[in-house]
VOMI-727546 format. One line per 8 residues: number of its first residue (from 0); for each residue x, y, z of N, C-alpha, C, O, CB. Coordinates in steps of 0.1 Angstrom, whole numbers. Atoms other than C-alpha are relative to their C-alpha. Glycine has a CB too. Example, Ala and Ser with C-alpha at 12.3 -4.5 7.8 and 13.67 -1.06 7.14 Angstrom:
0> 9:-12:0:123:-45:78:9:12:0:19:12:7:-10:0:12 | -9:-11:0:137:-11:71:-8:11:8:-3:22:9:4:5:-14
//
This chain:
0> -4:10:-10:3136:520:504:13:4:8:15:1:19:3:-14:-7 | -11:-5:-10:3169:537:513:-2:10:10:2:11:21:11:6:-6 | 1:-8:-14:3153:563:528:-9:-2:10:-12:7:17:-1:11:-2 | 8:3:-7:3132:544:545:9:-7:11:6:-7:23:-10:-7:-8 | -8:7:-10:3161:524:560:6:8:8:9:3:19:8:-8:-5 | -5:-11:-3:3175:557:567:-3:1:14:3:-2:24:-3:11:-8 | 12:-3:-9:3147:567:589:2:-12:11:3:-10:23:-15:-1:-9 | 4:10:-13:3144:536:607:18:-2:9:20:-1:21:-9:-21:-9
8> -12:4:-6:3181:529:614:2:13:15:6:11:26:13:0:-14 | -1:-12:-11:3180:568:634:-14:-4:11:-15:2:22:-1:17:-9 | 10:-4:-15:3148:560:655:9:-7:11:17:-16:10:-19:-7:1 | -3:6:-10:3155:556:689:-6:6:10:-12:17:8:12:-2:2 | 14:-4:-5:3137:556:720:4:8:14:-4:9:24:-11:-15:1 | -5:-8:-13:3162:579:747:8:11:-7:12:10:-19:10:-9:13 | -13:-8:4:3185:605:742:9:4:12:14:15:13:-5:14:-9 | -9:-3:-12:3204:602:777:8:6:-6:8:18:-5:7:-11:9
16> -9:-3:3:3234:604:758:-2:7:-11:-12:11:-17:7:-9:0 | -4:-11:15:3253:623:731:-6:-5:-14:-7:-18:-15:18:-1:-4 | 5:5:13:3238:619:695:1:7:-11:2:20:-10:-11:-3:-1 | -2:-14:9:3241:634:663:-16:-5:-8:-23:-15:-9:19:3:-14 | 11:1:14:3213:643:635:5:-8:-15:16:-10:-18:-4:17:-6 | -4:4:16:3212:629:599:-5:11:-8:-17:13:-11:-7:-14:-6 | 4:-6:13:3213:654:575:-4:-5:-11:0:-17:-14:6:5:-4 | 5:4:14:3195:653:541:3:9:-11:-1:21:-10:-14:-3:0
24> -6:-10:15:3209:668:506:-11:1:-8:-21:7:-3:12:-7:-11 | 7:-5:13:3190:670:475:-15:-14:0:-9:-25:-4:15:-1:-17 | 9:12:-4:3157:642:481:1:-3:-17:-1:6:-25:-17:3:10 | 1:6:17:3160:617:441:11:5:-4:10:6:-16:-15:4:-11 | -10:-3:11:3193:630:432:11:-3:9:22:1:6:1:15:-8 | -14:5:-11:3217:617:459:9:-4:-9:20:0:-6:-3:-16:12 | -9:5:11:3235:602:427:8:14:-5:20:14:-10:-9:-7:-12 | -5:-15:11:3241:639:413:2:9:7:-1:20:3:-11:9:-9
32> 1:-13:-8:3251:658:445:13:6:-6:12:17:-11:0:-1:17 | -8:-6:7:3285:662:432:-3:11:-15:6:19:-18:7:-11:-2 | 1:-7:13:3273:679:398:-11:13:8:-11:25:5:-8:-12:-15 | 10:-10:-9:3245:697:422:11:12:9:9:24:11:-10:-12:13 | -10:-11:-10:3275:713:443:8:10:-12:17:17:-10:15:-10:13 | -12:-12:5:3291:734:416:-9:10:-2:-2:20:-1:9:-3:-15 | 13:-9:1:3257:756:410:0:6:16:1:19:18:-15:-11:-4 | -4:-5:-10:3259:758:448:13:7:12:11:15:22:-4:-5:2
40> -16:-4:-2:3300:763:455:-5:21:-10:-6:31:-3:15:-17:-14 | 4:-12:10:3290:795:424:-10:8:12:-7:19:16:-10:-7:-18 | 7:-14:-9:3263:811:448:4:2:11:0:13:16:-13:-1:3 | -13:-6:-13:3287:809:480:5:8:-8:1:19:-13:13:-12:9 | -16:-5:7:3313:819:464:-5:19:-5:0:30:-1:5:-15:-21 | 10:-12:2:3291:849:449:-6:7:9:-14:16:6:-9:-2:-6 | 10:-12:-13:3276:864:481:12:1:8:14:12:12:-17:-8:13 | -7:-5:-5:3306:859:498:8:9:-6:11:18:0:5:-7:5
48> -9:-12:6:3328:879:475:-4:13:-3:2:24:-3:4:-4:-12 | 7:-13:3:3301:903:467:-4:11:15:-6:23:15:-15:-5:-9 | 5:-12:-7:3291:915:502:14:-1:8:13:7:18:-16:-1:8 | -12:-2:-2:3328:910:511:4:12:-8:10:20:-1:6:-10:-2 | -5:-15:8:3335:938:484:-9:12:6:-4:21:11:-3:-1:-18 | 9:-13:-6:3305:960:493:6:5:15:6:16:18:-18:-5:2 | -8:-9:-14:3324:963:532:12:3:-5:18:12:0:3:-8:15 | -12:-11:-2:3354:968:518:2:16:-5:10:25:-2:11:-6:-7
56> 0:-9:9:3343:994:493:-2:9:15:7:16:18:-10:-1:-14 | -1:-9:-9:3325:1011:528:7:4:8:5:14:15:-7:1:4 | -5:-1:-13:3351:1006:552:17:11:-5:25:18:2:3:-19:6 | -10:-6:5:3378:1020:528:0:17:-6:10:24:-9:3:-10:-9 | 4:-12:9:3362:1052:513:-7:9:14:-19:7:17:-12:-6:-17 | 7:-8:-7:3354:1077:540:-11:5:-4:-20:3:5:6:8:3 | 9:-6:7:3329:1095:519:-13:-7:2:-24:-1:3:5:0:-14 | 14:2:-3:3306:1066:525:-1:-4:13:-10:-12:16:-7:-11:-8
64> 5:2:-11:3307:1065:560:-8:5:5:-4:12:14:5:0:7 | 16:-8:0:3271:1079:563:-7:-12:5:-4:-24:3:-7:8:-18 | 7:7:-4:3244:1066:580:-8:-11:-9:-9:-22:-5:-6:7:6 | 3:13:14:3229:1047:544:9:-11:-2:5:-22:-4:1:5:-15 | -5:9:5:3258:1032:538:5:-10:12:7:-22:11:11:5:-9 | -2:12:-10:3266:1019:573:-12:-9:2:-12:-21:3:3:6:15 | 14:14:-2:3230:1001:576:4:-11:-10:2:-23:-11:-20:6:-5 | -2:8:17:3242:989:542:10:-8:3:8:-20:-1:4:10:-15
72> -9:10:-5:3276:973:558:-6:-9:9:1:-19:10:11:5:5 | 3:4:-7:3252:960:585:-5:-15:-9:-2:-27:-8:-8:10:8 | 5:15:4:3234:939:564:10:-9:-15:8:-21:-18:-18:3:-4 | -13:6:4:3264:931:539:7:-11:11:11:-22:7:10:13:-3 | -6:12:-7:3277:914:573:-11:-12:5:-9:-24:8:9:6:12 | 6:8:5:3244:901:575:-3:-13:-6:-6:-25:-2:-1:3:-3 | -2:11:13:3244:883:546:8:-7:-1:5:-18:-5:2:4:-12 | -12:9:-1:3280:871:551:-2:-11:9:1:-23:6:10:7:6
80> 1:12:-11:3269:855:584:-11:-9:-8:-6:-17:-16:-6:5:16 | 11:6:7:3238:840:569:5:-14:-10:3:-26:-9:-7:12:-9 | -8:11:7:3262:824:539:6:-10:8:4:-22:5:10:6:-7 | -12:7:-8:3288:808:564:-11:-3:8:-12:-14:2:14:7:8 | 7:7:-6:3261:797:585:-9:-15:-8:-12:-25:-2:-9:10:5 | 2:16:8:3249:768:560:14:-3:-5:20:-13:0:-12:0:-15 | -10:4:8:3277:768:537:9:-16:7:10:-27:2:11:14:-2 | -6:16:-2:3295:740:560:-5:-11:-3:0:-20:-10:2:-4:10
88> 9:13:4:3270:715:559:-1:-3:-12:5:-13:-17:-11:1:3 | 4:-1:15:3257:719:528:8:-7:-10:4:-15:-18:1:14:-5 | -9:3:5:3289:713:514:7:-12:1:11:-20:-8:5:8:1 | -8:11:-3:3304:690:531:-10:-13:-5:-5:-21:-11:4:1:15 | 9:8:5:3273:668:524:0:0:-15:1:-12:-19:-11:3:4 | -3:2:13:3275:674:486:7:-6:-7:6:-15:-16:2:8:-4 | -15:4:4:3311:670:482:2:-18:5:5:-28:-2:12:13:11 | -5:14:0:3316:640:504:-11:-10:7:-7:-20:11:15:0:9
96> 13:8:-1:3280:625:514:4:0:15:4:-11:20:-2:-16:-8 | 1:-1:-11:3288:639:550:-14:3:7:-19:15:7:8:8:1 | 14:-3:-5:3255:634:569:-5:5:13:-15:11:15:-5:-10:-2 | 1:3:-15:3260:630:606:5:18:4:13:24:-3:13:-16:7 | -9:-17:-2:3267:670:624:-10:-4:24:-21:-4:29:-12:25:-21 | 4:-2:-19:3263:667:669:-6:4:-1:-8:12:-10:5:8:11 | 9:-8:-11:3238:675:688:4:16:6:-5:23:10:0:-9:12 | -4:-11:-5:3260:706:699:1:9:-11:0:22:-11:12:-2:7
104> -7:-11:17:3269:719:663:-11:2:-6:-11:12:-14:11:-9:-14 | 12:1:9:3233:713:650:-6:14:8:-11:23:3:-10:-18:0 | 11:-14:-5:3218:738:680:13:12:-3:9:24:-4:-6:0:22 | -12:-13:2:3251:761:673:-9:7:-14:-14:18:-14:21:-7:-6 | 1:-7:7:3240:761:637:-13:6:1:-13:18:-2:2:-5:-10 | 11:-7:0:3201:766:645:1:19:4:-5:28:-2:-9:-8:11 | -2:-14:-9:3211:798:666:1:11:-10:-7:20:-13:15:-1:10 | -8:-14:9:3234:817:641:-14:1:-17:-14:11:-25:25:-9:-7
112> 5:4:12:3208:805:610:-10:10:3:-12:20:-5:-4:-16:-2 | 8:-6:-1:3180:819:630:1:15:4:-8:23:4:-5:-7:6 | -7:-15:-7:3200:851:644:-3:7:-10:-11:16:-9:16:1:4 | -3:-6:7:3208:862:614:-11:2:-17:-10:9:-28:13:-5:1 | 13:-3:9:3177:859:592:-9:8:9:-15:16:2:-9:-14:-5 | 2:-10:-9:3162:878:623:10:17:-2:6:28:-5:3:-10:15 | -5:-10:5:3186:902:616:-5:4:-11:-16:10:-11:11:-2:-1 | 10:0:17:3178:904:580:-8:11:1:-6:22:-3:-12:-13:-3
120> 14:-6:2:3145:917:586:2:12:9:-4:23:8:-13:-10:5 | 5:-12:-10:3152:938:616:9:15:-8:6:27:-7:8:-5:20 | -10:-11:3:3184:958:596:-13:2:-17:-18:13:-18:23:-8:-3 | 14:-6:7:3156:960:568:-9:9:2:-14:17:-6:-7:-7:-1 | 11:-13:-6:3133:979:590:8:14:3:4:24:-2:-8:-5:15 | -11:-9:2:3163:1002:599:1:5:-10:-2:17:-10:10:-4:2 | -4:-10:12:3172:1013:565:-15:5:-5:-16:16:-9:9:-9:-13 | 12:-9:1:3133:1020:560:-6:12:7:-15:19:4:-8:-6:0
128> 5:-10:-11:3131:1041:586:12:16:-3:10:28:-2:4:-10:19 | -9:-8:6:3165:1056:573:-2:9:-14:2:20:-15:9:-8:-1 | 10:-9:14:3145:1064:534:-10:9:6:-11:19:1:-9:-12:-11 | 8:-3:0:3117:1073:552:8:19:7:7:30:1:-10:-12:5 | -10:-13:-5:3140:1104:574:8:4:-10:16:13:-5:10:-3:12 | -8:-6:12:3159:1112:538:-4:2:-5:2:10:-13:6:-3:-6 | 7:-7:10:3128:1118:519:-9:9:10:-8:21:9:-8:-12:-12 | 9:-11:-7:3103:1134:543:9:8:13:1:15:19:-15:-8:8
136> -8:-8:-12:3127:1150:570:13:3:-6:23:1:1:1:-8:14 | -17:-3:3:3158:1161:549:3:5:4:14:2:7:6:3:-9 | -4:-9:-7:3163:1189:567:10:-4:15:19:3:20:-11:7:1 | -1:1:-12:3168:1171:598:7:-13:1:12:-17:11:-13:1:8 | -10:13:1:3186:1138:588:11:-3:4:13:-15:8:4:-3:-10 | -16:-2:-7:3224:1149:600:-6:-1:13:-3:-12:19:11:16:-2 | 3:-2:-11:3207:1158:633:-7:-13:6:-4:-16:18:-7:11:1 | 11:15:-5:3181:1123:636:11:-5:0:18:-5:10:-14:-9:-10
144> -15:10:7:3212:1100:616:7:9:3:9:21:-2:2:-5:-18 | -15:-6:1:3241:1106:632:7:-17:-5:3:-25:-13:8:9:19 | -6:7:1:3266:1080:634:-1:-12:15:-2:-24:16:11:7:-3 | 4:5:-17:3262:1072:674:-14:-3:-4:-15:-16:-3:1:14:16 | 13:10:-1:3225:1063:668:3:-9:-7:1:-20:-2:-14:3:-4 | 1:15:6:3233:1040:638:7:-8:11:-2:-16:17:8:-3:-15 | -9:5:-7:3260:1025:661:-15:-11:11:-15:-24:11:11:15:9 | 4:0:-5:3229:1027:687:-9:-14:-8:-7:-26:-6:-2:12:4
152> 11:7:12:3203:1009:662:10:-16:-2:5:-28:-4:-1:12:-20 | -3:17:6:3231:980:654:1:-9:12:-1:-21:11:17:-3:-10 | -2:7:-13:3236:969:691:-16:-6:3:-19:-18:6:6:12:12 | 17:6:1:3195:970:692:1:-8:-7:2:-17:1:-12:8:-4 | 6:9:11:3191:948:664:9:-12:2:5:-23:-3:0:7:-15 | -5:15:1:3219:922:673:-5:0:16:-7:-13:16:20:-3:-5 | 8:1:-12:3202:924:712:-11:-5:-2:-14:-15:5:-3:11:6 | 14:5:4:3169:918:696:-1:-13:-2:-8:-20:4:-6:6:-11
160> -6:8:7:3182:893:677:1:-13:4:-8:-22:1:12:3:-1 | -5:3:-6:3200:873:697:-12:-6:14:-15:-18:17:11:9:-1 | 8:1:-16:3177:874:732:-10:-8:-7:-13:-20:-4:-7:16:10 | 12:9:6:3149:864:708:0:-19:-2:-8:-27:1:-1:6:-16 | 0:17:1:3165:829:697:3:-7:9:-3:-18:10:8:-6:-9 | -7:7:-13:3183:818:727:-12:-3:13:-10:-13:20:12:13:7 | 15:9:-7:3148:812:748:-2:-11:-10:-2:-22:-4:-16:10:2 | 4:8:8:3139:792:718:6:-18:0:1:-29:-2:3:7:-11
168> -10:15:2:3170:767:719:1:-7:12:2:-19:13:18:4:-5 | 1:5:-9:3169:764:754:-15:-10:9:-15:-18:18:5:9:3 | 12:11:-2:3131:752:756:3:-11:-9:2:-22:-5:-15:4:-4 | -2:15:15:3140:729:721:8:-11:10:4:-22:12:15:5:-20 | -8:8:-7:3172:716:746:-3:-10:7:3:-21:8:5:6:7 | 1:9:-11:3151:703:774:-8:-7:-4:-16:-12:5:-3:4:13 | 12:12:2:3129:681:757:5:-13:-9:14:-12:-18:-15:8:-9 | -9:12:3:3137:645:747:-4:0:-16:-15:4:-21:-4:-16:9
176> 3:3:15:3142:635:709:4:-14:3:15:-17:9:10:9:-13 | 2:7:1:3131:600:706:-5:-9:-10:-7:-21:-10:-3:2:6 | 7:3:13:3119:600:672:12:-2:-7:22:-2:-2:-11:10:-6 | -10:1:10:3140:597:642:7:11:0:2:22:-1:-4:-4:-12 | -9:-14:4:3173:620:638:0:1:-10:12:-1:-12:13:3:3 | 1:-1:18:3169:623:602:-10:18:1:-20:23:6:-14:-20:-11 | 9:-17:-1:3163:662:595:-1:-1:-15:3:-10:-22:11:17:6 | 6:-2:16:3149:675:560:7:10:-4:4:15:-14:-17:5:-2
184> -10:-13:8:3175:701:552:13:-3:-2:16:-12:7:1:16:8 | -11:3:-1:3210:698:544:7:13:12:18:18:9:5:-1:-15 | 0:-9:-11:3212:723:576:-11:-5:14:-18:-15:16:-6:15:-8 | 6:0:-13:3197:726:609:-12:8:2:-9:20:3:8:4:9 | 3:-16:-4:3167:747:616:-15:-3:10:-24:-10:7:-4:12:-16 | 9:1:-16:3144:747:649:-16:-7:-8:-19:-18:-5:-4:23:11 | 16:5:3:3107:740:631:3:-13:-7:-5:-22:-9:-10:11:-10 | -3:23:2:3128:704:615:-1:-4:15:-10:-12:18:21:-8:-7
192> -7:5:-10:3143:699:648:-11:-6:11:-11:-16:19:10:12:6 | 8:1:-14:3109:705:671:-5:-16:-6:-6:-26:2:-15:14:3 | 10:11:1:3092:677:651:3:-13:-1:-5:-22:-6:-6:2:-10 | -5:13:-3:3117:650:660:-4:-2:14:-4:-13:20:16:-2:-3 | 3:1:-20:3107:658:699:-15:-10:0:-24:-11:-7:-6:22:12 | 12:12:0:3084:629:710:-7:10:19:-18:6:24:11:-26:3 | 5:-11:-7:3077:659:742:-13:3:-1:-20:-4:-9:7:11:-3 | 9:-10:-1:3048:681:750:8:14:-2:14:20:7:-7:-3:14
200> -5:-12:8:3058:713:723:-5:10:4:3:18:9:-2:0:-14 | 10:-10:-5:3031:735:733:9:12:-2:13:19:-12:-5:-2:15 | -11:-12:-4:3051:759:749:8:4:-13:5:14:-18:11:-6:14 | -11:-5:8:3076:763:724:-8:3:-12:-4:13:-19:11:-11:-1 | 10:-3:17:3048:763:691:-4:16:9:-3:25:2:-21:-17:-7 | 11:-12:-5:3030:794:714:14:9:3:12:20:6:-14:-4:16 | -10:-9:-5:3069:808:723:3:6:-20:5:17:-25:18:-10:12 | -8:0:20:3079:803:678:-13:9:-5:-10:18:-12:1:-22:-14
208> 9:-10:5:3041:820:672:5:15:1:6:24:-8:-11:-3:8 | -2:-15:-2:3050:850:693:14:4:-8:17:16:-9:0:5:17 | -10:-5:7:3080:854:676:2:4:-15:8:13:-20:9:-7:3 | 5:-4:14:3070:852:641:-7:13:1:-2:23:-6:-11:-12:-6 | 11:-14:-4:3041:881:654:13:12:1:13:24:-4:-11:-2:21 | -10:-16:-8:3072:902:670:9:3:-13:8:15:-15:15:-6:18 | -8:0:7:3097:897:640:-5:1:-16:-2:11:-24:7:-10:3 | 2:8:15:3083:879:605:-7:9:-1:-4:16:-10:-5:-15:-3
216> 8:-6:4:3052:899:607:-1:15:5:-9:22:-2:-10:-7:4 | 3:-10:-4:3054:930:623:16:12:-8:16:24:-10:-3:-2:19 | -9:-11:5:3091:942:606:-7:5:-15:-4:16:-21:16:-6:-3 | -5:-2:15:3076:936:571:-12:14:3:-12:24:-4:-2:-16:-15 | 12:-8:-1:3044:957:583:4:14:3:1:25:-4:-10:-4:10 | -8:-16:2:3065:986:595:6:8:-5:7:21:-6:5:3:5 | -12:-2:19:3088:985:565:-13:7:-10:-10:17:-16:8:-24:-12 | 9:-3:7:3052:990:546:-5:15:4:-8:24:-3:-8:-10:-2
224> 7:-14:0:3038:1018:566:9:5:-1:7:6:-13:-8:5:11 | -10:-10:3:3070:1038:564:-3:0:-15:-10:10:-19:17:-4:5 | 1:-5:16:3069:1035:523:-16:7:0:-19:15:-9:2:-15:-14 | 13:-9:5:3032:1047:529:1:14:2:-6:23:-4:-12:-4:8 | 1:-17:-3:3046:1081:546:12:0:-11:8:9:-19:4:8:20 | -5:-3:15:3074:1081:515:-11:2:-9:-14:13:-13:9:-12:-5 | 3:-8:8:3051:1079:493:-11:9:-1:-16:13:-12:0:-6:-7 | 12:-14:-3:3024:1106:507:11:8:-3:10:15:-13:-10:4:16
232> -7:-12:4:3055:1127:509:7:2:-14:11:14:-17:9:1:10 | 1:1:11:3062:1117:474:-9:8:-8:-5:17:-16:-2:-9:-2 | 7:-1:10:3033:1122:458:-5:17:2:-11:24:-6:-11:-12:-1 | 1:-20:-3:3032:1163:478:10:8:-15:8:18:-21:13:7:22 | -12:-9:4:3064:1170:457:-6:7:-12:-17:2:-15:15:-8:-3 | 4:-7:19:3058:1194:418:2:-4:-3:-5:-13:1:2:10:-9 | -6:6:9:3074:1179:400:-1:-17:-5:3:-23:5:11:4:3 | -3:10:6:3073:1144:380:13:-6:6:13:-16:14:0:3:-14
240> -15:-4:3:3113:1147:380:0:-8:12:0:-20:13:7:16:-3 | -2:0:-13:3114:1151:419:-3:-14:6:4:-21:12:-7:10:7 | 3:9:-5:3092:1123:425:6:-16:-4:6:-26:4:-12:3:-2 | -4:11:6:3108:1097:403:15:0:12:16:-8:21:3:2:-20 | -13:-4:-6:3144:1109:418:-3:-9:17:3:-19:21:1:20:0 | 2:7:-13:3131:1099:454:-9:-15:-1:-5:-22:8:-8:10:9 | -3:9:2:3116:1069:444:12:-9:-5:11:-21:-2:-8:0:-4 | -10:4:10:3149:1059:424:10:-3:14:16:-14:15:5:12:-14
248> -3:4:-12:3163:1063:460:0:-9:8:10:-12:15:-2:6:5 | 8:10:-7:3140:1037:476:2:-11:-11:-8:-19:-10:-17:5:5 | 6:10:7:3143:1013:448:15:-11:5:13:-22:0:-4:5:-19 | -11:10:-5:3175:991:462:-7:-4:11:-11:-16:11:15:6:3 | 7:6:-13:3159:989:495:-14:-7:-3:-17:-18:2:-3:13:10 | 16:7:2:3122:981:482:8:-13:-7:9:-17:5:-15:11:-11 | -9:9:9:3145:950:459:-1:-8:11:-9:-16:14:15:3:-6 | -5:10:-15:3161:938:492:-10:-6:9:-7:-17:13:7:10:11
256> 13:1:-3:3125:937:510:-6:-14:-11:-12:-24:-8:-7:16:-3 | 4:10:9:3118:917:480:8:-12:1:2:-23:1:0:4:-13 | -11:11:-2:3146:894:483:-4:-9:6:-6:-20:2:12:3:6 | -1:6:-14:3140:885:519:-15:-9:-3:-18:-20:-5:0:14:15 | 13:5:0:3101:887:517:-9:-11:-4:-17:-19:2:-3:6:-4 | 8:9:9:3089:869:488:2:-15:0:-7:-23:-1:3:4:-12 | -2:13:-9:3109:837:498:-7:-7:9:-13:-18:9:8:1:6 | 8:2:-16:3097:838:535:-15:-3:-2:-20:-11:7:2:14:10
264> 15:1:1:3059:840:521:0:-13:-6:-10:-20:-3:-9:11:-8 | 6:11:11:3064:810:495:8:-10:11:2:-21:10:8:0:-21 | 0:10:-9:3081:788:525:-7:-5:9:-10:-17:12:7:2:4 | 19:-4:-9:3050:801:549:-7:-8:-5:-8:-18:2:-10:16:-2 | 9:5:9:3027:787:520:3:-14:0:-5:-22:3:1:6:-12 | -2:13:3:3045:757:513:-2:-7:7:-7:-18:4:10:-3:-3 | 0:9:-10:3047:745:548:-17:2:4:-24:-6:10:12:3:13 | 18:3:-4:3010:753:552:-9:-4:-11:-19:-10:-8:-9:15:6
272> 11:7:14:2990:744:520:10:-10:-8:6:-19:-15:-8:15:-14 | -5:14:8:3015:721:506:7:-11:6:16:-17:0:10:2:-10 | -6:12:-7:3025:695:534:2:-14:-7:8:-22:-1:-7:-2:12 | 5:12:6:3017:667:510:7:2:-11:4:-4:-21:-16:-3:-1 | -6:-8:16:3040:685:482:15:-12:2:20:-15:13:7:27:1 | -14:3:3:3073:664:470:15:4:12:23:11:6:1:9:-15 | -15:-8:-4:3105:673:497:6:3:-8:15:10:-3:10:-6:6 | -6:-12:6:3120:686:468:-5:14:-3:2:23:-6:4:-3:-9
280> 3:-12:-3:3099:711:468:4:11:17:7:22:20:-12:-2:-3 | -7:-12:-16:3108:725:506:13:1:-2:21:10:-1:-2:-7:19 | -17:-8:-3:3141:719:503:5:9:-13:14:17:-10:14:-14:1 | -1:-10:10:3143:738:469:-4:16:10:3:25:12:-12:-5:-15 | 0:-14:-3:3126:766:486:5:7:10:8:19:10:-9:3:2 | -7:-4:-15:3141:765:521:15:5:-4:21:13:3:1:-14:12 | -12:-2:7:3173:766:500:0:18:-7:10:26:-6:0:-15:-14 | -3:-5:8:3162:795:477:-1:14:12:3:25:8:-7:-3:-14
288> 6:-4:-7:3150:813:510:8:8:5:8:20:5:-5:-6:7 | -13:-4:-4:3184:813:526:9:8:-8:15:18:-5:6:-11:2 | -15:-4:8:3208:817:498:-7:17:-11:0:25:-17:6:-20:-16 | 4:-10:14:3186:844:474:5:15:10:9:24:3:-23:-1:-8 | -3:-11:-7:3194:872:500:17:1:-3:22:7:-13:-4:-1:15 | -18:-1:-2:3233:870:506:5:2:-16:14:10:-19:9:-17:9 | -7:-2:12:3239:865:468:-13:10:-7:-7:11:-17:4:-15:-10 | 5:-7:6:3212:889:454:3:16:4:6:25:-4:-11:-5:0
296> -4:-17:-7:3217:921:480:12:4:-3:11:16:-2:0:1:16 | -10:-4:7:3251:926:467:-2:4:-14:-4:16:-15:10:-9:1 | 4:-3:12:3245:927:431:-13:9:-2:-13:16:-13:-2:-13:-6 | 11:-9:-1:3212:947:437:6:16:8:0:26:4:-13:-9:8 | -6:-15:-2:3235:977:458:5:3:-12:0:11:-19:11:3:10 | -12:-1:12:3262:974:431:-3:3:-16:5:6:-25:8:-16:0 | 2:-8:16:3240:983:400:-5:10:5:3:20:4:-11:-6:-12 | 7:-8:-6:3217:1005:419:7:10:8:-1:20:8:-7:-6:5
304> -6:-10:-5:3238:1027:437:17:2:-2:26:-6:1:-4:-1:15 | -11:-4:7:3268:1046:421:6:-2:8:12:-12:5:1:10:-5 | -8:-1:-8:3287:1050:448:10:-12:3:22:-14:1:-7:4:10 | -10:18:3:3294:1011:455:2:-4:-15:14:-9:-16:-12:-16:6 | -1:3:10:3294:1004:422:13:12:-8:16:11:-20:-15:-2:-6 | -12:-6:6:3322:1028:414:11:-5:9:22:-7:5:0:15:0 | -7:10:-12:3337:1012:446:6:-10:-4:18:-9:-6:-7:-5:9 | -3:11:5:3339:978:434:7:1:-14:14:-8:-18:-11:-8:-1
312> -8:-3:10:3352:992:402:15:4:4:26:-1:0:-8:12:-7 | -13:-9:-1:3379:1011:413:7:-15:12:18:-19:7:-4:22:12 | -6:14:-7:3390:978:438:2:-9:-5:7:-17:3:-7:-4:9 | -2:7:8:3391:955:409:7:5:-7:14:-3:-12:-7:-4:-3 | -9:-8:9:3409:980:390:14:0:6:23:1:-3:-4:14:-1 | -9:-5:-12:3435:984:419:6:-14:-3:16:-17:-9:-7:6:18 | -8:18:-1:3440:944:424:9:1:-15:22:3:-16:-15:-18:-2 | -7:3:9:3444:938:388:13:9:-5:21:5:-14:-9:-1:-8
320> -15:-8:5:3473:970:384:12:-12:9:23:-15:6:1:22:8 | -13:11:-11:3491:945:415:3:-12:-7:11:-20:-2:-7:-7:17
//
């Protein structure tokens, strides 16, 4: 019944003027958000510190300024943005049952939410492209990977990025929301937002298709055929030894792929064969979708590759002599 009153109190039937959305927290535990935010304060708190350490470790240690480890600060900042792009809301709704967020702040957050999970995927395909030129073209890796292409590669990917969502927000803009502002996330994100428009969507479902096609589906497919020429050029090498060694290389990146991926498919799913499922199920997953990247890709460099992980050693070591 409350959230039924909820619902009804936001319909309305213009949007001349200024308005904000209603956010939504945890759906049957509104009582327990306070005890719910310390589990979520713990996984901010954890992606920011962790891929905050992973740039300082590259930005401070010449040694890893190499083309691996810069893709690797790319999406360390990534991940950062990604965190700070919910974390306000989120929080503030937990903490103090803040619901209401503008009309201006809500398309701000869609933008950066959607930028930077676009990112994600695209600095994903980058570093596969980067394994795939370290195991079958070593010879030629200094000369392909320099420093000026990565440079080249991060300007593409926040261009890509960027141009991609910004048509999106500006069809979502011109069309009237008439229906209820009550959104389903304790965030903002364009496929809640379209389905308050009382409009003709079209356009915009056939602009969000091709972009899924250009991004969602086609990075993870190129990320796969590259491990298919890894591992043909794998499986050429003599040795057992050799081959483990260059897989053992690829196994942080194939993780990360997993991070991103496996989420994105079980949100895909959810919203298409389980529309009729509990809202705590979406928002559990939309939740685990966002946050399992930023706090998992730190802890997955940091065992997996020595280098950071002697990094973060030696920078905790350092604090604590101060």
């Amino acid at each position: 019944m409350k959230l039924h009153s909820l619902v009804m109190s936001e319909v309305t039937n213009t949007t001349d003027g200024p308005f904000s959305f209603t956010l939504t927290g945890i759906p049957g535990f509104e009582a327990s958000h306070t005890w719910i935010s310390i589990p979520f304060c713990c996984l901010y708190t954890l992606s920011i510190m962790g891929n905050a350490a992973v740039l300082t470790v590259i930005r401070t240690q010449p040694s890893l300024h190499q083309p691996m480890y810069l893709l690797l600060s790319m999406l360390a900042l990534t991940d950062l943005g990604l965190a700070l792009a919910t974390l306000p809301t989120v929080m503030q709704l937990l903490w103090f049952n803040a619901r209401a967020i503008s009309f201006k702040a809500c398309f701000a957050q869609v933008f950066f939410i959607h930028t930077f999970s676009f990112m994600e995927s695209s600095v994903l395909l980058a570093m596969s492209f980067d394994r795939y030129v370290a195991i079958c073209r070593p010879l030629h890796y200094a000369t392909i990977l320099t420093r000026e292409v990565v440079g080249r590669m991060g300007l593409a990917i926040i261009f890509r990025c960027v141009l991609a969502v910004l048509p999106s927000l500006f069809l979502l803009k011109r069309l009237p929301f008439c229906r209820s502002h009550l959104l389903s996330h304790s965030y903002c994100l364009h496929q809640d937002m379209i389905h308050l428009v009382c409009g003709d969507t079209r356009f915009n479902s056939w602009y969000g298709f091709a972009l899924v096609l250009l991004i969602i589906v086609m990075d993870p497919l190129l990320i796969v055929f590259s491990y298919a020429l890894i591992l043909k050029s794998i499986l050429g090498t003599s040795t057992w030894t050799e081959r483990l060694r260059a897989l053992n290389n690829c196994l942080s990146h194939i993780l990360a792929v997993l991070v991103l991926y496996v989420p994105m498919v079980g949100v895909s799913m959810t919203h298409r064969f389980a529309k009729h499922a509990s809202p705590l199920v979406h928002v559990i997953m939309a939740n685990i979708y966002l946050l399992a990247p930023p706090v998992m890709n730190p802890i997955i460099y940091s065992v997996k590759t020595k280098q950071i992980r002697q990094g973060i050693i030696h920078l905790l070591s350092r604090r604590n002599m101060h």
